[in-house]
C-alpha positions as CSV (number, residue, x, y, z in Angstrom):
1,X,141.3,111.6,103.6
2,X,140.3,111.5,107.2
3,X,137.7,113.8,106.8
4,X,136.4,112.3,104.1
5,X,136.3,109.1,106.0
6,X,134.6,110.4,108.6
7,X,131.8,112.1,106.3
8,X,131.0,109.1,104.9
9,X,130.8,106.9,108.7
10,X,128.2,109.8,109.8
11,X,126.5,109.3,106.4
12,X,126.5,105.6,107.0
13,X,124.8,106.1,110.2
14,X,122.1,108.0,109.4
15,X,121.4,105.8,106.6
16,X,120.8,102.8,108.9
17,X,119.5,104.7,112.0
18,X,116.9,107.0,111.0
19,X,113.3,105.8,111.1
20,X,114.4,101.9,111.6
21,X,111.6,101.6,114.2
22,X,109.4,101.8,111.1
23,X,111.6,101.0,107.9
24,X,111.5,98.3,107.3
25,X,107.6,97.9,107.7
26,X,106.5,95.4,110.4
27,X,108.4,93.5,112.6
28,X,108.9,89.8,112.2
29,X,109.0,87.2,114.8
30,X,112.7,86.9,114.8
31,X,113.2,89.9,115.6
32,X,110.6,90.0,118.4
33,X,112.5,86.8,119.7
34,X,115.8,89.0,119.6
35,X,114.3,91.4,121.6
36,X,112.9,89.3,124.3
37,X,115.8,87.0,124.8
38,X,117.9,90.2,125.5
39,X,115.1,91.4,127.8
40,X,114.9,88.1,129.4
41,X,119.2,87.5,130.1
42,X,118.6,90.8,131.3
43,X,116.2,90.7,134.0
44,X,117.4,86.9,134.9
45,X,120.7,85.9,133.4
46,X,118.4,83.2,131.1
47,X,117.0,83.7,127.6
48,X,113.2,82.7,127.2
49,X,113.7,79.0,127.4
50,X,115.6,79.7,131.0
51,X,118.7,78.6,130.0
52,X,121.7,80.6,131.8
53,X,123.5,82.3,129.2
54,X,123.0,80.3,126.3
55,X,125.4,79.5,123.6
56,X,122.8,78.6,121.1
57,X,119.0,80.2,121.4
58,X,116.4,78.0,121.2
59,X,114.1,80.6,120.0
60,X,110.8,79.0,118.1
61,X,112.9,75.6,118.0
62,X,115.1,76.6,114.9
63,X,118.5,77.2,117.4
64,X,119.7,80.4,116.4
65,X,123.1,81.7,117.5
66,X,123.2,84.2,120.1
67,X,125.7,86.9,119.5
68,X,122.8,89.5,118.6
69,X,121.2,88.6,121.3
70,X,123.9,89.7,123.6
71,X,124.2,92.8,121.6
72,X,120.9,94.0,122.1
73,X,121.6,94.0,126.1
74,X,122.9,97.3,126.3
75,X,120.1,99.1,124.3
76,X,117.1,97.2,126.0
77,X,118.8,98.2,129.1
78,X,119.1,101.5,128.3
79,X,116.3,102.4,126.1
80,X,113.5,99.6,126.9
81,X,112.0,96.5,125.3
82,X,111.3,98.5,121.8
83,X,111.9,98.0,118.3
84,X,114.3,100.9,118.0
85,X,116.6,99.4,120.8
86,X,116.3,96.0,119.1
87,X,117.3,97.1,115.7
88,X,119.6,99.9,117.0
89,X,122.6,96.6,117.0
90,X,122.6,96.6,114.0
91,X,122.8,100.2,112.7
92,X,125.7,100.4,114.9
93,X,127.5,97.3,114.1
94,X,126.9,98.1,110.1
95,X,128.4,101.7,110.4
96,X,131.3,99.9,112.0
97,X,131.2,97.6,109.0
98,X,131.8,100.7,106.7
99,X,135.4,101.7,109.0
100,X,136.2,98.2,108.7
101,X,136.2,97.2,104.8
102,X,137.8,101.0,104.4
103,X,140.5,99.7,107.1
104,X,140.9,95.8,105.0
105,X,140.8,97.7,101.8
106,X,143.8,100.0,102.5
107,X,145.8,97.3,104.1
108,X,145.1,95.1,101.4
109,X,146.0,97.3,98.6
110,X,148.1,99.9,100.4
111,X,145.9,102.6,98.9
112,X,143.7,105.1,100.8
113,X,141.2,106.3,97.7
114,X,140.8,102.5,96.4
115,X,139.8,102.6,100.7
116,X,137.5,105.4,100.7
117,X,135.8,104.3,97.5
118,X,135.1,100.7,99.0
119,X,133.5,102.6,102.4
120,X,131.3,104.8,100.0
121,X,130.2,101.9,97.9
122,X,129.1,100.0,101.2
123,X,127.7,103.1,103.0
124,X,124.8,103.4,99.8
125,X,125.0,99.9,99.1
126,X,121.3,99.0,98.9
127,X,121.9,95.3,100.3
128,X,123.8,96.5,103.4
129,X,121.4,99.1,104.1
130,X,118.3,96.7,104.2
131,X,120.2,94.2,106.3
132,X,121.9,96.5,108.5
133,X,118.0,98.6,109.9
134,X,116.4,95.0,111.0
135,X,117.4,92.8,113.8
136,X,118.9,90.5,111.4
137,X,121.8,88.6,112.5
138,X,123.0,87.6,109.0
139,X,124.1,91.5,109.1
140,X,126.7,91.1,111.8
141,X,129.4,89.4,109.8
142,X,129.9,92.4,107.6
143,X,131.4,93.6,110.2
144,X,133.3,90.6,112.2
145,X,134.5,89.3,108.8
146,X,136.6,92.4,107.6
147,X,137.8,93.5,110.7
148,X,139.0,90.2,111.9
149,X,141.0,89.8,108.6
150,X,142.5,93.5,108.8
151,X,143.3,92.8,112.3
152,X,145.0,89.7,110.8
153,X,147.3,91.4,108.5
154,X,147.7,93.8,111.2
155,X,148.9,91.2,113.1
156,X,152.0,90.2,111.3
157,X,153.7,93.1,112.4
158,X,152.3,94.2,115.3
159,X,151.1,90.8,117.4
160,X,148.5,91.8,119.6
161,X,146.3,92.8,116.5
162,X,146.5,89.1,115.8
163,X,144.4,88.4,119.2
164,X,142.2,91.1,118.3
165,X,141.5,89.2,115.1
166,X,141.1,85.5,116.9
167,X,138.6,87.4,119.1
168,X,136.6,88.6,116.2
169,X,136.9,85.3,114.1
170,X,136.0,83.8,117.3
171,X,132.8,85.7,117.9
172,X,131.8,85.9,114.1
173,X,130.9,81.9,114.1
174,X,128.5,83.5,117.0
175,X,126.5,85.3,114.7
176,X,125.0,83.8,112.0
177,X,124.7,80.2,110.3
178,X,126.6,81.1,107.2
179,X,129.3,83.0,109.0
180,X,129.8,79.3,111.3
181,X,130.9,77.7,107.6
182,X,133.0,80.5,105.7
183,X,134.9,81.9,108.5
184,X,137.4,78.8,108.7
185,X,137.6,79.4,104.9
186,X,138.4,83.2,104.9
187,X,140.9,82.2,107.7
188,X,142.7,79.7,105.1
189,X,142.7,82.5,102.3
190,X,144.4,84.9,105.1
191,X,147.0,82.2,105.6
192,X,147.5,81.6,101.9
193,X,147.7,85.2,101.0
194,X,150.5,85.1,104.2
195,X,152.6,82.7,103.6
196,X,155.6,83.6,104.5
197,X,155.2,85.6,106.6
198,X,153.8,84.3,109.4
199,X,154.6,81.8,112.1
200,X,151.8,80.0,113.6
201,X,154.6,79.2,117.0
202,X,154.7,83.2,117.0
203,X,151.2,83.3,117.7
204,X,150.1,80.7,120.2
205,X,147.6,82.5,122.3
206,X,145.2,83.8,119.3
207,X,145.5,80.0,118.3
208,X,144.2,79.2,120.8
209,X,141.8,81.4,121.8
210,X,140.1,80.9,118.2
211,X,140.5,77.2,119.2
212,X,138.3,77.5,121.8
213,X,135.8,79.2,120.1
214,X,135.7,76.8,117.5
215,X,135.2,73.7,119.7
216,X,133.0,75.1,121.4
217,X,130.9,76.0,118.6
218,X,130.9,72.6,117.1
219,X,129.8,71.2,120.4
220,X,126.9,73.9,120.4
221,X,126.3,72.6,116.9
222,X,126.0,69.0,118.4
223,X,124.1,69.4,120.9
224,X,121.3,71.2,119.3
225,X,122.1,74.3,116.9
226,X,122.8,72.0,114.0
227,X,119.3,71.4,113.7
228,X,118.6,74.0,111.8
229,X,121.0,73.1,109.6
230,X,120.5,69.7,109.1
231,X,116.8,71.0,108.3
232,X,117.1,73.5,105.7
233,X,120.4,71.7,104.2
234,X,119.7,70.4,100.3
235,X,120.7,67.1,101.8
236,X,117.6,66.4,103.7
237,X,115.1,67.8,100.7
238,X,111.6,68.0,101.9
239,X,110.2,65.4,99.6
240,X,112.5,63.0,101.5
241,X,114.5,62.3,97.7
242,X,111.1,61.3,95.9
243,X,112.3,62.8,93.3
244,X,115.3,60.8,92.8
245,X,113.1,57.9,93.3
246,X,110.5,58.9,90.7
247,X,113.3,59.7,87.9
248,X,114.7,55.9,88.3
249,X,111.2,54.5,88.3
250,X,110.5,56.9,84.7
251,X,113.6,55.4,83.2
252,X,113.2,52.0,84.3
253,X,109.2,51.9,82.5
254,X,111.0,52.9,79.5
255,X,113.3,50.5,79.6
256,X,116.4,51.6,81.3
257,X,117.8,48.3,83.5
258,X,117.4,49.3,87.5
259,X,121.4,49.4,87.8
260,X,121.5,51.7,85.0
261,X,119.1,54.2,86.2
262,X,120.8,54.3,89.5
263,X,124.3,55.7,87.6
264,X,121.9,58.5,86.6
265,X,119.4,59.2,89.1
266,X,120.8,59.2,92.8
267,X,121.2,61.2,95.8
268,X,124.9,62.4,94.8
269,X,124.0,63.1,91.5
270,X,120.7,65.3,92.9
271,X,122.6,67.0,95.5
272,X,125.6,68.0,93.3
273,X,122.9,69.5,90.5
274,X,121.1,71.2,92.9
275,X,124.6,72.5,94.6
276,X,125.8,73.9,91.5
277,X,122.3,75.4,90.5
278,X,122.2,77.4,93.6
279,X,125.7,78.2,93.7
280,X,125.8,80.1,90.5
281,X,123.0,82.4,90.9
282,X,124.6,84.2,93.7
283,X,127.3,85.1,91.2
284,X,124.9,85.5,88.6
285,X,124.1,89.2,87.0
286,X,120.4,88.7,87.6
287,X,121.1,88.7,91.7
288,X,124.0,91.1,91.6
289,X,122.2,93.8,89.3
290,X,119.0,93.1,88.0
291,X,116.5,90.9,90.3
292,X,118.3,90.4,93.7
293,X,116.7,88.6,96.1
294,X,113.8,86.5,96.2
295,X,112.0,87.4,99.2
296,X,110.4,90.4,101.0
297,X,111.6,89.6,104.2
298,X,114.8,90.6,105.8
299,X,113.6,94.0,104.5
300,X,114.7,94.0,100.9
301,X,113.3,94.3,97.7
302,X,113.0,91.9,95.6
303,X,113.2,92.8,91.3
304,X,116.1,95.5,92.5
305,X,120.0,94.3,92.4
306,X,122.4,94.1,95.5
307,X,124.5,96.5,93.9
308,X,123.6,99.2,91.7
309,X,123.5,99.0,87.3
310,X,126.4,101.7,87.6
311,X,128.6,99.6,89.3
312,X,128.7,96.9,86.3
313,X,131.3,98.5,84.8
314,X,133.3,98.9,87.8
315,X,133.3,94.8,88.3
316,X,134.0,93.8,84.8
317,X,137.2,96.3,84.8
318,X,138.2,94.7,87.9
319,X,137.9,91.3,86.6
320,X,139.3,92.1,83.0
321,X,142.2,94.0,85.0
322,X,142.6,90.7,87.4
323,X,143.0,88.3,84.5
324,X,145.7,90.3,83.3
325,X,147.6,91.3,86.6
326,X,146.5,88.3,88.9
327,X,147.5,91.2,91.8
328,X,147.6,88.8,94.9
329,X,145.4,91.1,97.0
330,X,142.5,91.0,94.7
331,X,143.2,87.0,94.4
332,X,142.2,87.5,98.0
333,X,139.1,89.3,97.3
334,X,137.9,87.3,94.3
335,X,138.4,84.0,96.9
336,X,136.7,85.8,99.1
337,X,133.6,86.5,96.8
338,X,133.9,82.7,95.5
339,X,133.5,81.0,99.0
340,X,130.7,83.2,99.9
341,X,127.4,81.3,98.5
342,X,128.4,78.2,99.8
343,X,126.6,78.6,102.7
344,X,123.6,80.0,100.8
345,X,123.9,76.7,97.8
346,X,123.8,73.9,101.1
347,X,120.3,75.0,101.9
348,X,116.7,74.8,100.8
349,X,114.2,77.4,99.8
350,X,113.5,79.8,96.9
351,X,117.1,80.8,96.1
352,X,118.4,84.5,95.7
353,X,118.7,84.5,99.6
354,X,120.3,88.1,100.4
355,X,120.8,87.4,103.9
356,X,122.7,83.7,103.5
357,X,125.1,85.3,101.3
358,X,125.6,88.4,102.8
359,X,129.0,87.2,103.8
360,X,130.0,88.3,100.5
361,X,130.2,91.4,101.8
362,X,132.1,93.6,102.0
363,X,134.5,91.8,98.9
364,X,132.3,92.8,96.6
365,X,132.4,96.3,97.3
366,X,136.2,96.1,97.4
367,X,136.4,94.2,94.2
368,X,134.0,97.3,92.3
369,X,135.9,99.9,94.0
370,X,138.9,98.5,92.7
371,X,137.3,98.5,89.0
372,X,136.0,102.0,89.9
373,X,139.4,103.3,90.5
374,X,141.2,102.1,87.4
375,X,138.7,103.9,85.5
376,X,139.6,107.1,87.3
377,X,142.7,106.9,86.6
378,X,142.2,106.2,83.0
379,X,140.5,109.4,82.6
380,X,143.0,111.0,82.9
381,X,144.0,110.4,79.6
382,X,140.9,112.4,78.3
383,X,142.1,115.4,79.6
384,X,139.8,118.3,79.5
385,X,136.4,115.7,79.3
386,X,137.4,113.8,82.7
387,X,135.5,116.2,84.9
388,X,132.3,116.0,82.4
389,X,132.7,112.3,82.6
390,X,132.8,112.2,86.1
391,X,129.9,114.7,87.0
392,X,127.7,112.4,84.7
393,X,128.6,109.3,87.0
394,X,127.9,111.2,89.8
395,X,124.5,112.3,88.6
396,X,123.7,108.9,87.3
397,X,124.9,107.2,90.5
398,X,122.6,110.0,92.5
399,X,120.0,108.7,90.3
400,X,120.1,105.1,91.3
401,X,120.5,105.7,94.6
402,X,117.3,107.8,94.8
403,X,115.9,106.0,93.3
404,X,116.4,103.2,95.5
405,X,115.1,105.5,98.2
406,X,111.8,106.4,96.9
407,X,111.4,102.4,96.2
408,X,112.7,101.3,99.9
409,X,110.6,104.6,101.5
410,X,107.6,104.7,99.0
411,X,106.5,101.2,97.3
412,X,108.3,98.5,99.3
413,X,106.0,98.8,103.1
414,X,103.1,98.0,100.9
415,X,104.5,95.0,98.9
416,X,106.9,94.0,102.2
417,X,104.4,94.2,105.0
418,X,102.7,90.9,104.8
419,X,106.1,89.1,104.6
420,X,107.3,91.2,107.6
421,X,104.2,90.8,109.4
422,X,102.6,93.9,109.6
423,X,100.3,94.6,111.9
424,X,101.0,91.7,114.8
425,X,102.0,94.9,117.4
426,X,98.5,96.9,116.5
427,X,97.0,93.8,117.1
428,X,98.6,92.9,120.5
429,X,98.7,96.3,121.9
430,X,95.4,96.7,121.5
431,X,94.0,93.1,123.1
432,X,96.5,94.4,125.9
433,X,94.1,97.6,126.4
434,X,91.0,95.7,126.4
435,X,92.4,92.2,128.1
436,X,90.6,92.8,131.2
437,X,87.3,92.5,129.9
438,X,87.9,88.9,129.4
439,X,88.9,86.1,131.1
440,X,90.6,84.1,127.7
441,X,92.2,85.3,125.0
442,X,92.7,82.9,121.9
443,X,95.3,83.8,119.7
444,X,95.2,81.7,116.1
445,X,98.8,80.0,115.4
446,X,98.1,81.5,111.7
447,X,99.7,84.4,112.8
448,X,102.7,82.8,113.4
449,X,104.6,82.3,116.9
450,X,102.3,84.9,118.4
451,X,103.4,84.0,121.9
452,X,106.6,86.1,121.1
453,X,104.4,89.5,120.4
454,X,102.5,88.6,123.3
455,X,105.8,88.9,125.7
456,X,107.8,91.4,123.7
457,X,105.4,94.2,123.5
458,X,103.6,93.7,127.2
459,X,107.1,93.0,128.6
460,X,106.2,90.1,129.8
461,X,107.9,89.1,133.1
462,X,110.8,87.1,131.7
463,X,110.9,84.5,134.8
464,X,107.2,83.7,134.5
465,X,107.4,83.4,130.7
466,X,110.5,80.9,131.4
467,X,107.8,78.4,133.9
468,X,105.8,78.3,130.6
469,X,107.9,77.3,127.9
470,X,108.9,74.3,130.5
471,X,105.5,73.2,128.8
472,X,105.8,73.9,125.3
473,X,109.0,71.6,125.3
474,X,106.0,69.0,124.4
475,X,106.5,69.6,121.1
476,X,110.0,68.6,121.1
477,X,108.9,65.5,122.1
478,X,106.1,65.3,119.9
479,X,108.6,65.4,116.7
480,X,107.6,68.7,116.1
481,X,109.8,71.5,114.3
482,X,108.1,74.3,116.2
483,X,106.4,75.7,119.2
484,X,103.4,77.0,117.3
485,X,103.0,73.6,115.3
486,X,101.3,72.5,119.8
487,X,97.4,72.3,118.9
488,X,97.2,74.4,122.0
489,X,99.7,76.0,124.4
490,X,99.3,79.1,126.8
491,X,100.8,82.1,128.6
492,X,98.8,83.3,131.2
493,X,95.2,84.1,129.9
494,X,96.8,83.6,126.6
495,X,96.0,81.0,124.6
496,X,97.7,80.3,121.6
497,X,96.2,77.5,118.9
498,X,92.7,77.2,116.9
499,X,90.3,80.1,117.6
500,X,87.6,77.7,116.2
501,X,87.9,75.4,119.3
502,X,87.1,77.3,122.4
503,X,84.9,74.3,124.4
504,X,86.2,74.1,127.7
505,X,87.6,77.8,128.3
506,X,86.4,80.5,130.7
507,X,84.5,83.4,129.3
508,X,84.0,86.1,128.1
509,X,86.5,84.7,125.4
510,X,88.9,87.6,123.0
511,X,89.6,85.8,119.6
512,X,92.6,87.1,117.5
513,X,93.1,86.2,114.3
514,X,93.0,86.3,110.4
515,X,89.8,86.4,108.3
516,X,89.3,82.7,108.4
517,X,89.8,82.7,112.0
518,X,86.9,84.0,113.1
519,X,83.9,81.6,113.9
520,X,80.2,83.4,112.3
521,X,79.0,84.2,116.1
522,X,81.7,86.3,117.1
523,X,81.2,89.5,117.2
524,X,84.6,91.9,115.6
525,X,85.5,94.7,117.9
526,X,88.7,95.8,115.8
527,X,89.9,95.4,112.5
528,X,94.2,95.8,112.1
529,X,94.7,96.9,108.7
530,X,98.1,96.5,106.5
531,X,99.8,99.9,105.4
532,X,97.3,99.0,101.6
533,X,94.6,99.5,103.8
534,X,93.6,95.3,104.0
535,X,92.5,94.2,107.0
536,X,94.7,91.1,108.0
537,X,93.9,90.8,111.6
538,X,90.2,90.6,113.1
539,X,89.6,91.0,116.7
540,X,86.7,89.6,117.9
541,X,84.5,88.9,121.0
542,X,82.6,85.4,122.1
């Protein structure tokens, strides 16, 4: 079985390691901010905002929380300011993920091939796989999440596993917005699933050391991180509740008394609808086999599942074998997989988010390897067809995951490049070769945050980029939700705002931006075209 195991870690590797400086296409802003702040705490023991080892990142004004951050120090040290050694995190801490859910999985169930199976499933799972070859944080709790709770169960007999888990419970509200809300949860499940067995007096230490982390991260959240939170949450909807108010006024011009509209049409009533709405589609069929997620960003693909059409019948056996066991560890599980889109149902945006409910992960693996398993075992009442039966799976299952290959390797850098923002290092790297030709370089804010390409691919000098952004914290003060929302704002010889309005700057001016970007008297010295062949960024001279 150890062999096995091992086979499939190496496997998961490659899977997440090979080619990630180019799959997924482009490289997003986030990531580029990932990048830079590990560069910058680095070189100066700040992140680009200068503050000395931060608890929350400021980032583009959105807070994020800072465990990847921190990660990426050891591979920018070692191997540069790159997108390999920015991404690298996370191919690492996503193979760990696969030793991890085969570790929960076998002390869960006490049963090393219902183990193995779950490790498999995650290795070629095509939702981990996407999440784990980005810098994207929302990966890190597949790791933190089921190793923590192992360490947990560990910990019962053996004590100093239960620090180990406090540590990574601790460090897993570090990483990501929706890991900050379920953790606590998965903790109560843990303690429900123990009870009985464990004394909380036995274990005062991990107590408090998870204690620690906890207040502290609601102080974080206080003081700044929450507001991110509080802006994407569906209780601060971006038509400030007109909708509520336009329902009432509808049923009070047909008739309906005020006070009587209100019973109908109010902000508990919205909220809970819109809860529910969101909620269910994360459990939903179409996100877990058929559609998945609704965006190209984050590097997955949208009209293709999280898990794979074979594995259907592995979670309805599971389920149907549940109802009529109600086997406690798989209670466990199932909580698991019901507290998971919470996170993902509090906030705005287009729905079918794969990286806000990525905490659902790895339970769902372990519930379909669980449904995969009985249905091994009842072949074995087939006798002589059980090996037909199983090569056809295999084949089948070969087939999907191919298939998922040629989509992610083939068709997905076309349709995913705009959304991942293809084309902002061609761009940058080559206004870095010609910068000395001009005396101003105006960058449009179209192309999103560009300050951060700007200092991640010329490794800018982290403590000159710090005297800076002591400027941009205008738009704090303006109201403003961002640092590229400024009209104008600069780095060096870099300006970053309307490349339309260039009165009043030295010359020989370098214009960067998209199509409409470009005033009629400049002259275009490079087009940056998208992996279709589009030109989406013009470079042009004034």
């Amino acid at each position: 079985m150890r062999i096995w195991l091992v086979v499939v870690v190496a496997c998961a590797f490659l899977l997440r390691v090979v080619g990630i400086a180019s799959y997924p296409v482009g490289f997003t802003p986030d990531e580029a901010s990932w990048g830079y702040d590990a560069y910058s705490i680095l070189k100066t023991g700040k992140d680009q905002w200068g503050q000395t080892f931060p608890l929350t990142l400021r980032s583009f004004g959105d807070f994020k929380l800072p465990l990847y951050a921190y990660l990426t120090v050891p591979s920018v040290a070692v191997l540069g300011l790159n997108e390999f050694a920015t991404r690298l995190p996370n191919a690492v801490v996503g193979t760990l993920a696969v030793i991890a859910t085969y570790l929960l999985a076998s002390e869960l169930f006490k049963n090393k091939k219902l183990a193995l199976i779950s490790a498999v499933l995650l290795t070629a799972s095509p939702w981990h796989i996407t999440l784990s070859r980005g810098a994207f944080e929302a990966n890190l709790t597949t790791f933190f999440l089921p190793f923590g709770a192992w360490a947990f169960l560990k910990g019962i007999e053996k004590p100093r596993w239960m620090l180990v888990s406090a540590l990574c419970f601790g460090l897993n509200i570090y990483t990501y917005h929706s890991a900050r809300l379920v953790t606590p949860l998965i903790i109560g499940g843990l303690l429900w699933f123990t009870k009985g067995e464990l004394s909380l007096r036995k274990y005062k230490l991990p107590v408090l050391v998870f204690s620690l982390f906890f207040v502290v991260a609601l102080w974080t959240t206080f003081a700044g991180a929450g507001s991110r939170g509080a802006d994407i949450a569906i209780f601060n909807p971006t038509d400030k509740w007109s909708a509520v108010a336009d329902r009432r006024y509808e049923a009070v011009l047909g008739g309906l008394p005020d006070t009587l509209s209100r019973i109908f049409s109010n902000k508990f009533i919205y909220t809970t609808k819109l809860f529910a709405t969101n909620y269910v589609q994360y459990l939903s069929p179409e996100f877990l086999f058929f559609q998945g997620v609704g965006e190209w960003t984050y590097g997955m693909i949208p009209g293709r599942g999280v898990l794979y059409l074979a594995e259907i019948p592995f979670v309805l056996v599971a389920l149907w074998s549940y109802l009529k066991r109600r086997e406690k560890p798989l209670s466990f599980i199932l909580l698991w997989i019901l507290l998971a889109p919470i996170p993902a149902a509090l906030t705005k945006g287009p729905g079918f988010a794969g990286n806000r409910s990525a905490v659902m992960m790895p339970a769902i693996q372990i519930l379909s390897a669980y449904g995969a398993l009985i249905l091994w075992n009842t072949t074995k009442l087939w006798r002589g067809k059980k090996k037909w039966w199983l090569y056809g799976y295999v084949a089948a299952s070969l087939f999907l995951i191919g298939s998922f290959a040629e989509d992610y390797i083939y068709h997905a850098p076309k349709h995913a490049a705009d959304s991942m923002l293809y084309g902002r290092k061609e761009a940058v790297e080559y206004v870095a070769s010609i910068e000395d030709q001009y005396k101003t370089i105006v960058i449009n804010r179209s192309l999103s945050e560009p300050q951060i390409y700007v200092a991640f691919y010329n490794k800018w000098d982290p403590a000159n980029y710090q005297k800076e952004t002591k400027d941009w914290l205008r738009y704090e003060a303006a109201g403003m939700s961002f640092v590229d929302q400024l009209g104008k704002y600069r780095l060096g010889k870099y300006v970053f705002g309307n490349t339309h309005e260039t009165e009043n700057l030295e010359k020989p001016i370098l214009l960067v931006g998209g199509v409409r970007d470009i005033p009629q008297n400049a002259k275009i010295v490079k087009e940056v075209k998208s992996v279709d062949g589009r030109a989406v960024i013009f470079v042009a001279g004034k």
